[in-house]
C-alpha positions as CSV (number, residue, x, y, z in Angstrom):
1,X,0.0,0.0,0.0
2,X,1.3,3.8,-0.9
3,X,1.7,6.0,1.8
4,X,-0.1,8.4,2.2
5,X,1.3,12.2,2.3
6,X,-0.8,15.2,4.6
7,X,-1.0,18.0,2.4
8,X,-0.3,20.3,5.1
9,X,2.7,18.8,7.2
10,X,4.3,16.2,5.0
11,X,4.3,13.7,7.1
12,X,3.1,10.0,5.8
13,X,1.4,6.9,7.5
14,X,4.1,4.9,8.7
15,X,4.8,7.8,11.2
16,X,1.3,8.9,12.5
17,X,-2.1,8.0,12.3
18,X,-4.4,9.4,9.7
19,X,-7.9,10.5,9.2
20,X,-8.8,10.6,5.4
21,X,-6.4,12.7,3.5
22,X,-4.6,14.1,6.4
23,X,-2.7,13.1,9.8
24,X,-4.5,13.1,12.8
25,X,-2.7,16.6,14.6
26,X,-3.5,18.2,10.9
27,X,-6.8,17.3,10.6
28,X,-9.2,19.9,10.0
29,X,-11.8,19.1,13.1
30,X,-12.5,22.1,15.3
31,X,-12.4,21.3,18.9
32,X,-11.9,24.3,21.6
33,X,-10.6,23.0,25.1
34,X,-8.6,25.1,27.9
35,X,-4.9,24.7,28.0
36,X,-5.0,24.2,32.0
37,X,-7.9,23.9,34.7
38,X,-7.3,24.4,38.5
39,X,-9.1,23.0,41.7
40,X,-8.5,24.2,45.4
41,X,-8.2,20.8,47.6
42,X,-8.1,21.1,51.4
43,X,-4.8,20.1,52.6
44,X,-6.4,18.9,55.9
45,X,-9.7,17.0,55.2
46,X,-8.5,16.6,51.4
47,X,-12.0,17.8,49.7
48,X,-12.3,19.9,47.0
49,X,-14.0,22.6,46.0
50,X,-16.3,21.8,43.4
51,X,-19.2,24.5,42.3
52,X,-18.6,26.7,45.0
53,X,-19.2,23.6,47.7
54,X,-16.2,21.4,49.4
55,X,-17.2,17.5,48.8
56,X,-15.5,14.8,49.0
57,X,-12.4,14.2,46.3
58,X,-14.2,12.8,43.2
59,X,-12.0,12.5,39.3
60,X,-15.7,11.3,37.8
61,X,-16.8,14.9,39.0
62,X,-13.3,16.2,37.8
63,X,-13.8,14.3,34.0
64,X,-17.1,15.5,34.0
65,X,-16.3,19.2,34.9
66,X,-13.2,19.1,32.5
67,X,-14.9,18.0,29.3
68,X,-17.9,20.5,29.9
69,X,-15.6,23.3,29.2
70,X,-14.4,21.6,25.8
71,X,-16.4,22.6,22.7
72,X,-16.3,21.6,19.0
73,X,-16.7,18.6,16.5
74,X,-16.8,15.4,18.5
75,X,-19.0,12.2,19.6
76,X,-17.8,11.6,23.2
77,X,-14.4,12.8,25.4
78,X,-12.8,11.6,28.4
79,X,-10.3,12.7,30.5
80,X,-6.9,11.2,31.7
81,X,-5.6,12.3,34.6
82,X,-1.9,10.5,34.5
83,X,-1.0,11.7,31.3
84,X,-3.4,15.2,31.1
85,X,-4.6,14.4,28.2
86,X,-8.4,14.8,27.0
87,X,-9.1,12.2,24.6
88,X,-11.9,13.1,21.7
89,X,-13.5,10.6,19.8
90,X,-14.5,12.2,16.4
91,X,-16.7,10.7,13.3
92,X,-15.4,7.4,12.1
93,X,-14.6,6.4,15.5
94,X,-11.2,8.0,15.0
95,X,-9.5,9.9,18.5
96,X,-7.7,13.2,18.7
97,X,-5.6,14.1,22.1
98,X,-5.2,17.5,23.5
99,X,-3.1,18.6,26.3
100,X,-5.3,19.9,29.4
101,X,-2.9,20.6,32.2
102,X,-4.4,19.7,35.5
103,X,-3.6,21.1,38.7
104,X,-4.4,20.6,42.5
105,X,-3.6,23.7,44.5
106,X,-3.6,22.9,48.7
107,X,-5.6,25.4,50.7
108,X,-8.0,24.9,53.8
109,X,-11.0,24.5,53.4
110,X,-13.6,27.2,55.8
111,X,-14.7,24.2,57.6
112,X,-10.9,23.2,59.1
113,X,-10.0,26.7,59.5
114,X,-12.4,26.8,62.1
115,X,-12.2,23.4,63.8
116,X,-8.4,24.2,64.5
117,X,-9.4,27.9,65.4
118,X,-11.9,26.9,67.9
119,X,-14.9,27.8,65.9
120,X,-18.4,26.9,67.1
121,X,-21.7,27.9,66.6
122,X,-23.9,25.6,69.0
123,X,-23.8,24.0,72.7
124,X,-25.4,21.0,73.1
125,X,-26.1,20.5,76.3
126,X,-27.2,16.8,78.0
127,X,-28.4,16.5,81.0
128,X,-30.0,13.5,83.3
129,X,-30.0,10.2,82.8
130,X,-26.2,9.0,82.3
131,X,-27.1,6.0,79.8
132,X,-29.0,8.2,78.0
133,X,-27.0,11.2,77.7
134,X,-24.3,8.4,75.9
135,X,-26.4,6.8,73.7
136,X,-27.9,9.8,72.5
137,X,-23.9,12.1,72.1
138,X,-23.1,9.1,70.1
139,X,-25.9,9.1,68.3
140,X,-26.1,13.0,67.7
141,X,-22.3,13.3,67.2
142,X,-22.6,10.6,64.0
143,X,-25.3,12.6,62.5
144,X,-24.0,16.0,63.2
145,X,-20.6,15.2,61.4
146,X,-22.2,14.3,58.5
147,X,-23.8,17.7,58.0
148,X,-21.6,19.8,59.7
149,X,-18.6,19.4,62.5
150,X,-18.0,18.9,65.9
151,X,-15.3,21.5,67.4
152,X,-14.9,19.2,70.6
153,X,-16.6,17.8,73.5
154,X,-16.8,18.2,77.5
155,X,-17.4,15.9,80.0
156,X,-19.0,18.3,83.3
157,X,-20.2,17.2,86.7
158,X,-23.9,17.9,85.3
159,X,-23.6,16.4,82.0
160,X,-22.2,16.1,78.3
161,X,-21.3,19.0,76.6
162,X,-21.2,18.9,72.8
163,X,-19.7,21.8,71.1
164,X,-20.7,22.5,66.9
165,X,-19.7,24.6,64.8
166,X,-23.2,25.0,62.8
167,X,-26.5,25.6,65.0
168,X,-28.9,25.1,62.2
169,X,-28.4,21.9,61.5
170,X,-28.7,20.9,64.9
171,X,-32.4,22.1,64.5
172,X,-33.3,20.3,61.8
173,X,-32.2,17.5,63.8
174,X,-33.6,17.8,67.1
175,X,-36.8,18.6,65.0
176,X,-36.5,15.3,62.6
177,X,-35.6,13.1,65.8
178,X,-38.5,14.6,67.8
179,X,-35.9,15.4,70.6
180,X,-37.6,17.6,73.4
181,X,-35.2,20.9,74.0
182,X,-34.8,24.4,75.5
183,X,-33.2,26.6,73.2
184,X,-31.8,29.7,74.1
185,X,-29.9,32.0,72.1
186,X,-27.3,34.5,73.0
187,X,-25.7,37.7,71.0
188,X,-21.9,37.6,70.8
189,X,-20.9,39.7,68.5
190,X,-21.5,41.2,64.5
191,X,-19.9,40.4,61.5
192,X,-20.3,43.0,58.7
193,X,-23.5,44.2,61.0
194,X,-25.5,41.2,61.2
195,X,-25.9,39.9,64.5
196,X,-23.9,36.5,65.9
197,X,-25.5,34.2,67.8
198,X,-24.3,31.4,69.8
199,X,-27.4,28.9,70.8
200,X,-27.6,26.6,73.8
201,X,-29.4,23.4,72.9
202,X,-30.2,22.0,76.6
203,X,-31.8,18.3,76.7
204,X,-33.0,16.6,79.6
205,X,-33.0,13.2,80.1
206,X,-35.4,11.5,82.9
């Protein structure tokens, strides 16, 4: 068989690939993808932020994310995170490469920078009943840490202190669980003049 010859580098088929008359890097197919695409990943909890939101670490997110930003003539794409590559599979089943650079930059994340500075928005406090008061901390501190984050915990003479850093989800909780509380709220400061509040979930246990 001849080789064949691309009219606009020169090279021939025993050195590259071709797609009809011409070589696969000179073939005329438009495709329009960025040259390099950064994430912010939390150096302590190793999330990422994805969308505005930190979630876990997730390269099917990542691939996803990537080839949404890549425009032009082709069937499918996916992305290869060893060698940065995005790989485009055109008409004819035929795949063009291009060189996405990928890159990881460490931060920490709002939700670390305030466990390790203290940071807490709600007391829970429990009360009574000793059995109780540790069946339900471990019970509320598994739930809570999926939604938001436990700054620490205090064992008193009276009871179990819990200490989170989010107060609203500790109402929706209470509320879904059907947990009788006293909630009291108290003003400790203002951040660009909205008023801080720090609330004291106190429940009792018989």
């Amino acid at each position: 068989m001849s080789n064949l010859i691309c009219p606009k580098c020169g090279r021939t088929n025993d050195k590259i690939e071709f797609i009809e008359a011409f070589c696969i890097d000179c073939y005329p197919v438009k495709i329009e993808a960025p040259t390099k695409i950064t994430f912010e990943r939390c150096g302590r909890c190793e999330r990422m932020k994805f969308r505005g939101d930190w979630i876990p670490y997730n390269e099917r997110k990542l691939n996803e994310f990537i080839i949404s930003k890549c425009k032009g003539d082709f069937e499918s794409a996916e992305y290869d995170f060893v060698t940065q590559n995005a790989v485009f599979t055109i008409t004819g089943g035929s795949r063009i490469k291009k060189e996405i650079l990928f890159e990881l930059t460490k931060t920490i994340c709002q939700q670390c920078s305030r466990i390790s500075g203290g940071y807490y928005e709600g007391i829970i406090q429990l009360r009574g009943n000793r059995t109780k008061q540790e069946k339900y901390a471990k019970m509320l501190i598994e739930k809570l840490e999926k939604i938001t984050f436990i700054t620490k915990t205090e064992e008193k003479e009276e009871g179990l202190d819990l200490y989170v850093g989010r107060s609203k989800p500790i109402v929706r909780l209470i509320s879904d669980l059907g947990i009788k509380t006293l909630i009291t709220k108290k003003l400790v400061g203002r951040d660009q003049g909205k008023r801080l509040y720090r609330t004291t979930f106190l429940i009792r246990f018989d």
